[in-house]
Every structure is written in structure tokens, then in C-alpha cells.
PDB file of N, H, CA, C and O in Angstrom:
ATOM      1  N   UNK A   1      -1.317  19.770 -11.864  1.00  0.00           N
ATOM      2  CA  UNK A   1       0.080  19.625 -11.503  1.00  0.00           C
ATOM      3  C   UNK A   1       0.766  18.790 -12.586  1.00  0.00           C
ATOM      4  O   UNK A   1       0.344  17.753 -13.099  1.00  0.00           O
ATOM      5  N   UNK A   2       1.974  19.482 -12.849  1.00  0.00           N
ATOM      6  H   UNK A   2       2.317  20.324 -12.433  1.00  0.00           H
ATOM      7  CA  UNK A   2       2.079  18.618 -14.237  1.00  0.00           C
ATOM      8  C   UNK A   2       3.430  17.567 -13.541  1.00  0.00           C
ATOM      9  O   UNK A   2       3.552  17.417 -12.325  1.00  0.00           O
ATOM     10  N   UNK A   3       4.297  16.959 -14.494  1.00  0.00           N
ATOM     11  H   UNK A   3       4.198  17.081 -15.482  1.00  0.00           H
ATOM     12  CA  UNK A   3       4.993  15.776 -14.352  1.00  0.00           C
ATOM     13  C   UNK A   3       6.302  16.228 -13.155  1.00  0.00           C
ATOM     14  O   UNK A   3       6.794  15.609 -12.211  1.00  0.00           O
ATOM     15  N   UNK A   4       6.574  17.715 -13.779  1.00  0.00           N
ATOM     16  H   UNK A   4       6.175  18.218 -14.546  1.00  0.00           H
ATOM     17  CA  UNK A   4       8.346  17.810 -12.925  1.00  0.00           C
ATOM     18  C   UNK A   4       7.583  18.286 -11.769  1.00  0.00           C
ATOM     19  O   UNK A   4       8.140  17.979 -10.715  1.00  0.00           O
ATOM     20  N   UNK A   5       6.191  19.112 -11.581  1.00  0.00           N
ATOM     21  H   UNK A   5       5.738  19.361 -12.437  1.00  0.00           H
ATOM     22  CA  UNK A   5       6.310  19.629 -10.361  1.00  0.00           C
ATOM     23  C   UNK A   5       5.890  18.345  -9.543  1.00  0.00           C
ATOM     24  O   UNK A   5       6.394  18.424  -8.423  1.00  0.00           O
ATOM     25  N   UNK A   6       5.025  16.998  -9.724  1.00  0.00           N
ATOM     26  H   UNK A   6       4.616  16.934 -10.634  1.00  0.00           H
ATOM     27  CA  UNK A   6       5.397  15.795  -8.662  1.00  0.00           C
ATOM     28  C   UNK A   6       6.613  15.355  -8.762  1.00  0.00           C
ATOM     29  O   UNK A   6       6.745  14.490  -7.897  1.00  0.00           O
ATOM     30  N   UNK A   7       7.444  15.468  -9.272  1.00  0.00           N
ATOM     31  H   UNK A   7       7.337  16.171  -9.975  1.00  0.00           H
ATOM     32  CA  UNK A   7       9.094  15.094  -8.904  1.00  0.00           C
ATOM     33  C   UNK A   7       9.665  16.076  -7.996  1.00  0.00           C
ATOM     34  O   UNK A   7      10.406  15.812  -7.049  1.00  0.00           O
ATOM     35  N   UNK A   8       9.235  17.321  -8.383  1.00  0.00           N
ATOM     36  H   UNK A   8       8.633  17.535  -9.153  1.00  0.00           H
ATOM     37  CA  UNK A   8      10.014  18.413  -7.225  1.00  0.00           C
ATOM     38  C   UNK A   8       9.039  18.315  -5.980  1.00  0.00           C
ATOM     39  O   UNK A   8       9.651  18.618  -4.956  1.00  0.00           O
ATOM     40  N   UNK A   9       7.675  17.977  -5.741  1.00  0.00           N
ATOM     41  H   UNK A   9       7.178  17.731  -6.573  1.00  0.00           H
ATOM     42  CA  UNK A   9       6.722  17.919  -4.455  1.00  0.00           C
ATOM     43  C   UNK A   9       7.591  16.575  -3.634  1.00  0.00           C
ATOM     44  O   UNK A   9       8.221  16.586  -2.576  1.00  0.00           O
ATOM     45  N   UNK A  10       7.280  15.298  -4.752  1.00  0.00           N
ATOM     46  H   UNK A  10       6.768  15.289  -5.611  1.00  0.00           H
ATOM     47  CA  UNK A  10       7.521  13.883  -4.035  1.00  0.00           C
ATOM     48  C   UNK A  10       8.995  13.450  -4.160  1.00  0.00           C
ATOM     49  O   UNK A  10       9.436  12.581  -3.408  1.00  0.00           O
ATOM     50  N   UNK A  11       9.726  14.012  -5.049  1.00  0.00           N
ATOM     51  H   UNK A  11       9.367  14.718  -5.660  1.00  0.00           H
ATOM     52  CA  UNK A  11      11.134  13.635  -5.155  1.00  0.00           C
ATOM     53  C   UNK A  11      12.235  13.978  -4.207  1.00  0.00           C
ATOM     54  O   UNK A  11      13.408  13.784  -4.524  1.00  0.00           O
ATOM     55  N   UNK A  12      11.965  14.374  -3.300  1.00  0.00           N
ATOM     56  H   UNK A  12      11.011  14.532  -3.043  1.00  0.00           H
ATOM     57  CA  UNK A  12      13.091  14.583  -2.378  1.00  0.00           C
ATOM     58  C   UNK A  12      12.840  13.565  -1.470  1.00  0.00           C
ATOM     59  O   UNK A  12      13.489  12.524  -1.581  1.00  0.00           O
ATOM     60  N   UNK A  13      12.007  13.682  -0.585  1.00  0.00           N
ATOM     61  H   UNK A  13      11.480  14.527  -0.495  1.00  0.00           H
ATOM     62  CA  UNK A  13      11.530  12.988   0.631  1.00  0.00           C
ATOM     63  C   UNK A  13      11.657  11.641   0.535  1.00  0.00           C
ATOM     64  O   UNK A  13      11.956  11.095   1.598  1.00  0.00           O
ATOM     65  N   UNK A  14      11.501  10.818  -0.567  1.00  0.00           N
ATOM     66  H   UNK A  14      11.258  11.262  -1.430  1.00  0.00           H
ATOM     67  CA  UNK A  14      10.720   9.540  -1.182  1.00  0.00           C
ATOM     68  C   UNK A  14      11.523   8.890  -2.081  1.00  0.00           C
ATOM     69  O   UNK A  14      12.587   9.501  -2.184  1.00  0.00           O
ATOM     70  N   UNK A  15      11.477   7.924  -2.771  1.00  0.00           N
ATOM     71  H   UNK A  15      10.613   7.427  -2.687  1.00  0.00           H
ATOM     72  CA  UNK A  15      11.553   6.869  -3.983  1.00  0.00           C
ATOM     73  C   UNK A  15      10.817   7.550  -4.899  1.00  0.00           C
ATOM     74  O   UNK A  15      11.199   7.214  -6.019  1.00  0.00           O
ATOM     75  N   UNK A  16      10.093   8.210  -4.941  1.00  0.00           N
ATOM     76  H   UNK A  16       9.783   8.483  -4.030  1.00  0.00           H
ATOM     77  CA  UNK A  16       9.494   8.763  -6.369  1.00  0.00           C
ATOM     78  C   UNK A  16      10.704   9.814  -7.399  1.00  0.00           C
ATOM     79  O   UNK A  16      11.122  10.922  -7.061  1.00  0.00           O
ATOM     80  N   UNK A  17      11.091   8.998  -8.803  1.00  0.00           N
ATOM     81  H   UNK A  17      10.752   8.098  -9.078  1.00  0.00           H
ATOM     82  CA  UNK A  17      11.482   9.333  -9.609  1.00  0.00           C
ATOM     83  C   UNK A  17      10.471   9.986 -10.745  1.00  0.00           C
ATOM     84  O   UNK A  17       9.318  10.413 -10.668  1.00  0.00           O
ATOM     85  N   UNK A  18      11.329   9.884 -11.733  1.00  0.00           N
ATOM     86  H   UNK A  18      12.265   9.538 -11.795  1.00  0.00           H
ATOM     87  CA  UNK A  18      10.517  10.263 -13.006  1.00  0.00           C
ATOM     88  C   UNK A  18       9.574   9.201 -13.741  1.00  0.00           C
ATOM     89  O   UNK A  18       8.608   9.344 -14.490  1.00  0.00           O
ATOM     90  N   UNK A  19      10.145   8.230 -13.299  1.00  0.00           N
ATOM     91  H   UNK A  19      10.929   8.114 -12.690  1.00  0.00           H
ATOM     92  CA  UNK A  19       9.296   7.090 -13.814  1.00  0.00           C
ATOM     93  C   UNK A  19       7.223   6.972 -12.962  1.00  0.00           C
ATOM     94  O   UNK A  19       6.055   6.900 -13.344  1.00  0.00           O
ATOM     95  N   UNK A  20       7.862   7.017 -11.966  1.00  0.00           N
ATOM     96  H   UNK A  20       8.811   7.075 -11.655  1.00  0.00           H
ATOM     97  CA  UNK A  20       6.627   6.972 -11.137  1.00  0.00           C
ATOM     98  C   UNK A  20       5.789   8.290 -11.306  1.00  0.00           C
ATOM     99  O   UNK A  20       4.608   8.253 -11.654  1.00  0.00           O
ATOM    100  N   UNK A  21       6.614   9.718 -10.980  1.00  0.00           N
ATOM    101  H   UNK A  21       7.572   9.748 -10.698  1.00  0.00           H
ATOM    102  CA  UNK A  21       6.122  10.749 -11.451  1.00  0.00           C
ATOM    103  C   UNK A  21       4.938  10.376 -12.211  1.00  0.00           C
ATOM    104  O   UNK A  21       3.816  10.307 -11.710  1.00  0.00           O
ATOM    105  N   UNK A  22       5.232  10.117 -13.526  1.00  0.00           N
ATOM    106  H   UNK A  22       6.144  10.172 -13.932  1.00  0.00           H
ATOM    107  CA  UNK A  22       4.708   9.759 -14.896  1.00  0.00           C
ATOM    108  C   UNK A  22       3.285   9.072 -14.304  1.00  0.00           C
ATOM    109  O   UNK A  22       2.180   9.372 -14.756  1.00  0.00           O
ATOM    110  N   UNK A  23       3.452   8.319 -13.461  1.00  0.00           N
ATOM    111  H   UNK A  23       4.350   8.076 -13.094  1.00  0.00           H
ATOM    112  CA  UNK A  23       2.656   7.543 -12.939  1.00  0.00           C
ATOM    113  C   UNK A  23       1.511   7.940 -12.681  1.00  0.00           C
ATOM    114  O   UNK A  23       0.447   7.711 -13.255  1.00  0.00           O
ATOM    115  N   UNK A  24       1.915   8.981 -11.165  1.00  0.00           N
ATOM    116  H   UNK A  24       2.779   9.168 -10.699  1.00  0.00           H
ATOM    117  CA  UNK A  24       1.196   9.650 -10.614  1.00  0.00           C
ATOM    118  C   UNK A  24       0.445  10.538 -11.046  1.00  0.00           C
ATOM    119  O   UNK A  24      -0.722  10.577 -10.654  1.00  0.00           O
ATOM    120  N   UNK A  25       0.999  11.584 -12.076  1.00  0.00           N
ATOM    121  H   UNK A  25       1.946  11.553 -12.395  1.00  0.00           H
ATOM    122  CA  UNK A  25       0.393  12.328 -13.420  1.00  0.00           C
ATOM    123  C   UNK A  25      -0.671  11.708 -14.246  1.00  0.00           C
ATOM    124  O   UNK A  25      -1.735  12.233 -14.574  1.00  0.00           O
ATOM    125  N   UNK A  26      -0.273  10.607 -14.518  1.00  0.00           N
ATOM    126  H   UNK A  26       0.591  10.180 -14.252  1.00  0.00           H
ATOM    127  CA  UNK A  26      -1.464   9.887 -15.048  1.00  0.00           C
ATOM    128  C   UNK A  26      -2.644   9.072 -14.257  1.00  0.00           C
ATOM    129  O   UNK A  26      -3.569   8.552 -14.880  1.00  0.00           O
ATOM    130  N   UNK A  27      -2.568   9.025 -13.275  1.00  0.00           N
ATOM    131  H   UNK A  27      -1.816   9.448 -12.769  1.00  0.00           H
ATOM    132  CA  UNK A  27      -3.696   8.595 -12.252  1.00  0.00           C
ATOM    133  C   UNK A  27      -4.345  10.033 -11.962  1.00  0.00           C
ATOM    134  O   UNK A  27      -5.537  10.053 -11.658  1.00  0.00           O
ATOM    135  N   UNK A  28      -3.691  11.135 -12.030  1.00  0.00           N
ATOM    136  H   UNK A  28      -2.722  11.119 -12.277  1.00  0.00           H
ATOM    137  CA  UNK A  28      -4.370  12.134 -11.391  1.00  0.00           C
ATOM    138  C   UNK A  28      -5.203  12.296 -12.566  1.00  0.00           C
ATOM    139  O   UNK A  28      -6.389  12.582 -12.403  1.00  0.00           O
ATOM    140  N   UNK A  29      -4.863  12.191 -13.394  1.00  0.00           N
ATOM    141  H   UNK A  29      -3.899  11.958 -13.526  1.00  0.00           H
ATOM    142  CA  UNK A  29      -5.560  12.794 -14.954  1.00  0.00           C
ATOM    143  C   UNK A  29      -6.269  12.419 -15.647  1.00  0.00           C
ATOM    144  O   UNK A  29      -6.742  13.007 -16.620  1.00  0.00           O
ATOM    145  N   UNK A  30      -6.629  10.595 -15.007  1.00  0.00           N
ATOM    146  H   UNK A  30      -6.244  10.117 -14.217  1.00  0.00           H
ATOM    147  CA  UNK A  30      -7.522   9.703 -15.543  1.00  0.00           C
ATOM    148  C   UNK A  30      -8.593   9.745 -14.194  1.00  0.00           C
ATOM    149  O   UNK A  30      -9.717   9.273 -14.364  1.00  0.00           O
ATOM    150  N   UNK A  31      -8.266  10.254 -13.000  1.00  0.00           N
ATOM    151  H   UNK A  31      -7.353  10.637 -12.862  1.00  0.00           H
ATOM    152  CA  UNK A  31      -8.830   9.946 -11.315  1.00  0.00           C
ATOM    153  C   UNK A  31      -9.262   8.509 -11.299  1.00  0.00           C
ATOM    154  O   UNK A  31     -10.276   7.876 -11.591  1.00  0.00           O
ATOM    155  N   UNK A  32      -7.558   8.163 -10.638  1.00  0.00           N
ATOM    156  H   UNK A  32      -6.734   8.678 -10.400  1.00  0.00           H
ATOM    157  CA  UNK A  32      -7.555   6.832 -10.509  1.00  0.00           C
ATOM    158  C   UNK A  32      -7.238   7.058  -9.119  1.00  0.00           C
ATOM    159  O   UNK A  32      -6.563   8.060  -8.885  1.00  0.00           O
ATOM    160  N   UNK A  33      -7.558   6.390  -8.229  1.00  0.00           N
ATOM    161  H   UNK A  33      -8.106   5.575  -8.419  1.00  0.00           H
ATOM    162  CA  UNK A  33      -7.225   6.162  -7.054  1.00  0.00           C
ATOM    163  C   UNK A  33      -6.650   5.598  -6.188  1.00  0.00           C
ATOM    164  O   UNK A  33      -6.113   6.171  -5.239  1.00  0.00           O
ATOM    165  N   UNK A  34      -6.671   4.302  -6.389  1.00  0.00           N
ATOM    166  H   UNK A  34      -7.107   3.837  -7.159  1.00  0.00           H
ATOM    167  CA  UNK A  34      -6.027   2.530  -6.224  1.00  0.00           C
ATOM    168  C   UNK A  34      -4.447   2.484  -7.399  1.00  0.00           C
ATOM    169  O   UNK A  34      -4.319   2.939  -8.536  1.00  0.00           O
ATOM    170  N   UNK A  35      -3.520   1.791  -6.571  1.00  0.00           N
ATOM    171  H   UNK A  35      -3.624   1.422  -5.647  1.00  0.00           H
ATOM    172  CA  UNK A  35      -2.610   0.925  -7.370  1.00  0.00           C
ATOM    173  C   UNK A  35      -2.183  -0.211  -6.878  1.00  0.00           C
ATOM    174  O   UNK A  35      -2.384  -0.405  -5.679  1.00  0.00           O
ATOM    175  N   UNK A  36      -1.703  -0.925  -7.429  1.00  0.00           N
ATOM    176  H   UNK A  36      -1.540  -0.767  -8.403  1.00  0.00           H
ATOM    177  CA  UNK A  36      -1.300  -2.193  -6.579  1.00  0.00           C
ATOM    178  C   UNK A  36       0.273  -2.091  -6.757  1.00  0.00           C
ATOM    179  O   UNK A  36       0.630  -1.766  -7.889  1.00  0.00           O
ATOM    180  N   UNK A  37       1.457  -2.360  -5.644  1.00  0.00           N
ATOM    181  H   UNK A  37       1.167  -2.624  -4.724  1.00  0.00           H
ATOM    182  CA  UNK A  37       2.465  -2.060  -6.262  1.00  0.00           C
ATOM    183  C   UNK A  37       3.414  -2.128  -5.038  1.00  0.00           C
ATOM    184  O   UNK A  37       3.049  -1.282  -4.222  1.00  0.00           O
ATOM    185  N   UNK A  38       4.403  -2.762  -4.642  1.00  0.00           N
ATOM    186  H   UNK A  38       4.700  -3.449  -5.305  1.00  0.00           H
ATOM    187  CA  UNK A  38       5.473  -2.830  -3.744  1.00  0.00           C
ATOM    188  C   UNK A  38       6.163  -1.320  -3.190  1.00  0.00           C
ATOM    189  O   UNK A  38       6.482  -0.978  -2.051  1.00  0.00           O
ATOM    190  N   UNK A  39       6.218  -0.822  -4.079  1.00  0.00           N
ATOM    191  H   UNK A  39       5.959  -1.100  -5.004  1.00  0.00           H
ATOM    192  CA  UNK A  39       6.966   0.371  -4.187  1.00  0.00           C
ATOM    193  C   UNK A  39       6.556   1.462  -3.305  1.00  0.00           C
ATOM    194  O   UNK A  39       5.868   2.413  -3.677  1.00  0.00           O
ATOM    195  N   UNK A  40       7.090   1.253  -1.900  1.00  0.00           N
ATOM    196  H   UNK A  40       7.648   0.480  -1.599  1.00  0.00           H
ATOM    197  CA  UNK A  40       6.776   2.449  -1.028  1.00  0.00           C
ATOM    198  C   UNK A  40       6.381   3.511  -1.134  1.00  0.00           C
ATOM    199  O   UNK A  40       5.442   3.979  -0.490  1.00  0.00           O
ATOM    200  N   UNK A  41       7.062   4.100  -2.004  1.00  0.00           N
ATOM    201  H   UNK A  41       7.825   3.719  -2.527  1.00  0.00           H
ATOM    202  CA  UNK A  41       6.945   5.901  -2.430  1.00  0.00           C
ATOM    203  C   UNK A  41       5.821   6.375  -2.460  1.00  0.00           C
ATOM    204  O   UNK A  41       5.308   7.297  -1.825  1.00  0.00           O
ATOM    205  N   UNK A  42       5.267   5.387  -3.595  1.00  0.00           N
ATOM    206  H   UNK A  42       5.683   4.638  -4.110  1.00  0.00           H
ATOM    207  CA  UNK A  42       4.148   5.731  -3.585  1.00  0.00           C
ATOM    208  C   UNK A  42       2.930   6.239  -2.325  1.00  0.00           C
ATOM    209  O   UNK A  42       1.905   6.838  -2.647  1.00  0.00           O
ATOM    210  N   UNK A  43       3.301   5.837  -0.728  1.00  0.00           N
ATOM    211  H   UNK A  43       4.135   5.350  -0.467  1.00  0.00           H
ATOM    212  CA  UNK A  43       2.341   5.681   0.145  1.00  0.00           C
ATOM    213  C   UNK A  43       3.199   7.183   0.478  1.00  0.00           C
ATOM    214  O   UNK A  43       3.756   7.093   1.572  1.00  0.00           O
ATOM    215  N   UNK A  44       3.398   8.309  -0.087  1.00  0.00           N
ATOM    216  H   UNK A  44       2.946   8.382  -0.976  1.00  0.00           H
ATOM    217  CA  UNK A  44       3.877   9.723   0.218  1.00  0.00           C
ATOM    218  C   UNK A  44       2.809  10.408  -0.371  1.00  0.00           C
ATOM    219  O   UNK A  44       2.632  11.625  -0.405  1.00  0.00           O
ATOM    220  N   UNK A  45       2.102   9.497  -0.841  1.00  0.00           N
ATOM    221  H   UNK A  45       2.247   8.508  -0.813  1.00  0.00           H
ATOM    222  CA  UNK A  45       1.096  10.489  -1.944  1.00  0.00           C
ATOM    223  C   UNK A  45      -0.166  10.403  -1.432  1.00  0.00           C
ATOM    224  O   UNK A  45      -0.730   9.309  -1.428  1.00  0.00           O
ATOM    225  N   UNK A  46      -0.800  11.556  -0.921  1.00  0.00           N
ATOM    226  H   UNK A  46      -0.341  12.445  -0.925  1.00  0.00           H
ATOM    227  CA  UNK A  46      -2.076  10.999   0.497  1.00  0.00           C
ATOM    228  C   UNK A  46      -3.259  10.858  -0.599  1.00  0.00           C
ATOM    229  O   UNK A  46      -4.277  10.232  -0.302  1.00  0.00           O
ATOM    230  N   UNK A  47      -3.116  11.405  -1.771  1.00  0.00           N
ATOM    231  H   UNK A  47      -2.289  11.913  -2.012  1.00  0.00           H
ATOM    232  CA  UNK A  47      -4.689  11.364  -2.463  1.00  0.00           C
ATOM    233  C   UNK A  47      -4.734   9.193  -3.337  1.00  0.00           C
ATOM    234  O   UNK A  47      -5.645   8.725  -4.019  1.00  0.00           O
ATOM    235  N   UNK A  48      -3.815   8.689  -3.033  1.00  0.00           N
ATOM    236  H   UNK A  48      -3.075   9.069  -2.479  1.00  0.00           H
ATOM    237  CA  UNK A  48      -3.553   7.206  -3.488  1.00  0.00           C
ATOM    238  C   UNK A  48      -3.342   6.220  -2.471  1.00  0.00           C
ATOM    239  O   UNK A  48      -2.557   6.300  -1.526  1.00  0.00           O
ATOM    240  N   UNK A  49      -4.403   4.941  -2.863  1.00  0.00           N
ATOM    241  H   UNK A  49      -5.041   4.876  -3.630  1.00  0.00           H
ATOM    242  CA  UNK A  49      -4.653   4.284  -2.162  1.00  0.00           C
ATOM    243  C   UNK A  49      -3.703   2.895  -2.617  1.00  0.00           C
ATOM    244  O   UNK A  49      -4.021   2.039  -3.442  1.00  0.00           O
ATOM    245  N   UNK A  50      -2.853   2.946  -2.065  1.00  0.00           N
ATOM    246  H   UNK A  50      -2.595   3.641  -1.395  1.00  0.00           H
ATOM    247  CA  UNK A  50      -1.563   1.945  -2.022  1.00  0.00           C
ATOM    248  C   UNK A  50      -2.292   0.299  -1.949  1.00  0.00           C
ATOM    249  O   UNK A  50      -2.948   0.099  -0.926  1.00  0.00           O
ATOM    250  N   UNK A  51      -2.240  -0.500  -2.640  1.00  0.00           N
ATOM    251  H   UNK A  51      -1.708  -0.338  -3.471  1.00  0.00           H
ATOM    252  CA  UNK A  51      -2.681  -1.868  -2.539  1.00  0.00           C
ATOM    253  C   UNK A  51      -1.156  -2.669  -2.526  1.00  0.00           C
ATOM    254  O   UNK A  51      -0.681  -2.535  -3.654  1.00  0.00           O
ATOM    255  N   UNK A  52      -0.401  -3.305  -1.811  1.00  0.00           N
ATOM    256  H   UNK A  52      -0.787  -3.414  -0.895  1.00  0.00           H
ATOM    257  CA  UNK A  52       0.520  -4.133  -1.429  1.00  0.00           C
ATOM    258  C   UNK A  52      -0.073  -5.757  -1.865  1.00  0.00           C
ATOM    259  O   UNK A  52      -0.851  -6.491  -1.255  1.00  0.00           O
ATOM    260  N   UNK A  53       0.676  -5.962  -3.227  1.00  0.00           N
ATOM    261  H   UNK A  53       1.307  -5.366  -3.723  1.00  0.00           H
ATOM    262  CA  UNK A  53       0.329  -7.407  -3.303  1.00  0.00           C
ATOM    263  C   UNK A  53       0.963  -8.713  -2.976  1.00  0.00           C
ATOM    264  O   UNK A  53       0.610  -9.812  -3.405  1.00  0.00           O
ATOM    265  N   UNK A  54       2.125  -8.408  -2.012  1.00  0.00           N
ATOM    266  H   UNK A  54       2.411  -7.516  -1.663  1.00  0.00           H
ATOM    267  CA  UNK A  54       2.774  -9.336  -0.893  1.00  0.00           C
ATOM    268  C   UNK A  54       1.703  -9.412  -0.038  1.00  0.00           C
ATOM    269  O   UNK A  54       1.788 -10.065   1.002  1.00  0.00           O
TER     270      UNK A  54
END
């Protein structure tokens, strides 16, 4: 899945822009699993394991 099609999957529903996109593209592509990170959106994405460091 490349960069625009997670903006057109996660970009409506969510906080996921292009920036994060980018993100997500690159965790899929390295199989990263974990992030640490405030940023809700991210918990739209069921294959990522959201770490909240509040």
C-alpha cells in the first residue's frame, strides 16, 4: 500500500494527514509495530500498537 492510498483508507475518518501517512508507510515497510505518540489517529490503524506517553 503505498503513501496516498493510506491517506485515502485513513484520511477521511481520522487525523491522519500526509505527514503521518508517511509514517505509517514507513512502519509498514520496515514492520514496525509499536509507536509512542499522542496523536490519536494513529489508534485507526488496527495493525499499530499505539504507546501514549502521557
Amino acid at each position: 500500500m503505498n503513501i496516498i492510498k493510506i491517506l485515502d483508507t485513513y484520511g477521511h475518518d481520522s487525523s491522519i494527514g500526509g505527514r503521518d501517512s508517511t509514517i505509517i508507510y514507513t512502519m509498514r515497510r520496515h514492520n514496525i509495530k509499536k509507536i509512542i505518540t499522542a496523536d490519536k489517529g494513529f489508534l485507526k490503524v488496527s495493525e499499530i500498537d499505539v504507546i501514549n506517553p502521557t
